[in-house]
C-alpha positions in Angstrom: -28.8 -17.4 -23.1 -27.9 -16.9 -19.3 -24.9 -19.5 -19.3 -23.2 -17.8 -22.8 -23.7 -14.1 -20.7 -21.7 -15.4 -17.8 -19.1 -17.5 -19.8 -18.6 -14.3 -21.6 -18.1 -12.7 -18.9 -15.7 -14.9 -17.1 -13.9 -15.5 -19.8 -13.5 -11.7 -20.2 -12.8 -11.4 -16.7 -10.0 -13.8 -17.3 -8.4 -12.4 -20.3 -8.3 -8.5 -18.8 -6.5 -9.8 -15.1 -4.4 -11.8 -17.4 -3.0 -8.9 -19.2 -2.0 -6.8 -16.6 1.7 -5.7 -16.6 3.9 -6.0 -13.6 4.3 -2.0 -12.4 8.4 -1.4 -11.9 7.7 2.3 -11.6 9.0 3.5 -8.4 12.4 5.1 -6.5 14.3 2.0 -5.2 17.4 1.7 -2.9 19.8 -0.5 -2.3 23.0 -0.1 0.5 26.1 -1.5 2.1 28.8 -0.5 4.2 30.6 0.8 0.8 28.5 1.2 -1.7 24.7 2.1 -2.7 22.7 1.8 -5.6 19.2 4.0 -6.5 17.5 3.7 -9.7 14.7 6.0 -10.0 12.1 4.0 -12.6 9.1 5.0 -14.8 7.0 2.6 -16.5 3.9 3.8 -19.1 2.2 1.0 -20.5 4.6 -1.7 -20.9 8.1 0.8 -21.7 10.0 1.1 -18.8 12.7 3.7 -18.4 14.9 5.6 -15.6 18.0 6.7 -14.3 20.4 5.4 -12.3 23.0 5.8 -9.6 25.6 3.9 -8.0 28.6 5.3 -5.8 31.2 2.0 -5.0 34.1 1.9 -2.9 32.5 4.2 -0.2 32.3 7.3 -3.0 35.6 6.7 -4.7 33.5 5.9 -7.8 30.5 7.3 -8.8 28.2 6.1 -11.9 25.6 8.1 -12.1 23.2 9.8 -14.5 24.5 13.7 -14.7 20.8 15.4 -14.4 17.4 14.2 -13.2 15.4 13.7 -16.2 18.4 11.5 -18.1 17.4 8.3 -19.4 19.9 5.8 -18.8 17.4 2.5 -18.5 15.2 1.5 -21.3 13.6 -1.8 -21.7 9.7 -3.6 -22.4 7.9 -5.4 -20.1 6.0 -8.2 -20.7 3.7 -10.1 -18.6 6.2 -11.6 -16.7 7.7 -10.0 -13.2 10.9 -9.6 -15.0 12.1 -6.8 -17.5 15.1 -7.4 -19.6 16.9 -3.5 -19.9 19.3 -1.8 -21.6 21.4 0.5 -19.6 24.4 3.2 -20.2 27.2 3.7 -17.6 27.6 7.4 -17.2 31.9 6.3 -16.3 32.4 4.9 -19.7 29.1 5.8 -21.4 29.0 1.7 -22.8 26.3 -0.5 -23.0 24.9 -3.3 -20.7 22.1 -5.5 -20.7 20.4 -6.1 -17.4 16.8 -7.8 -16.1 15.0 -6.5 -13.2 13.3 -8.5 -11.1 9.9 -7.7 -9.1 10.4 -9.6 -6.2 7.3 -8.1 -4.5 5.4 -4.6 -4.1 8.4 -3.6 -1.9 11.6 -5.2 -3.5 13.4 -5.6 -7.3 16.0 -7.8 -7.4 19.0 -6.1 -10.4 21.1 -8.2 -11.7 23.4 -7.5 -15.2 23.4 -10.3 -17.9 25.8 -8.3 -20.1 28.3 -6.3 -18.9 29.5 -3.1 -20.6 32.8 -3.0 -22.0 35.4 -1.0 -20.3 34.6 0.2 -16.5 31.3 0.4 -14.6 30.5 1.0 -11.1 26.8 -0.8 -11.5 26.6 -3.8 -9.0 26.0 -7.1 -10.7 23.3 -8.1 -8.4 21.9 -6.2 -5.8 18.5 -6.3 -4.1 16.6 -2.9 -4.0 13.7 -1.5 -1.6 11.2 0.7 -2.7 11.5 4.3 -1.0 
């Protein structure tokens, strides 16, 4: 009776660490000599969602989400350290599909899989800090 208790329990053990989401909720950062990026990320159960903001050619153009609380990221995370998202440019207000990468605690790797069609000041890749 003793061994089925503990394989229980192990195996329990096992199944609830195994289920635990990757957390992408945070304020992260990215910046270079022109350009920076912030996306400002929520994540409740496994829906993830957020704003962005990006200012390019040293704040000639600006795509960013007009006020705080708009949603301009959506996606689902799995299990995985990666969330595939869906994202609107606020310069063109089009579509793009993106995954985000958790990298570790401190750092998210962005990086778009589908572009938007007409302009976007988004980065195509860019490595982000947590603030």
């Amino acid at each position: 009776m003793m061994i089925k208790v503990i394989l229980f329990t192990t195996l329990l053990l096992s199944f609830s660490t195994s289920n635990a989401l990757t957390d992408f909720s945070g304020k992260w950062h990215a910046e270079t000599a022109t350009a920076s990026f912030d996306l400002n990320l929520t994540q409740i159960k496994g829906r993830v969602s957020g704003s962005h903001c990006a200012v390019q050619m040293g704040g000639q153009k600006i795509d960013c989400a007009i006020k705080d609380n708009d949603v301009t990221i959506i996606g689902n995370a799995n299990n995985s350290t990666s969330v595939k998202v869906t994202f609107i440019s606020q310069f063109s207000k089009k579509q793009g599909t993106a995954t985000i990468t958790k990298m570790n605690d401190s750092t998210i790797e962005w990086r778009i899989i589908i572009k938007p069609k007409g302009g976007f000041y988004l980065p195509n890749q860019m490595v982000l800090k947590k603030q």
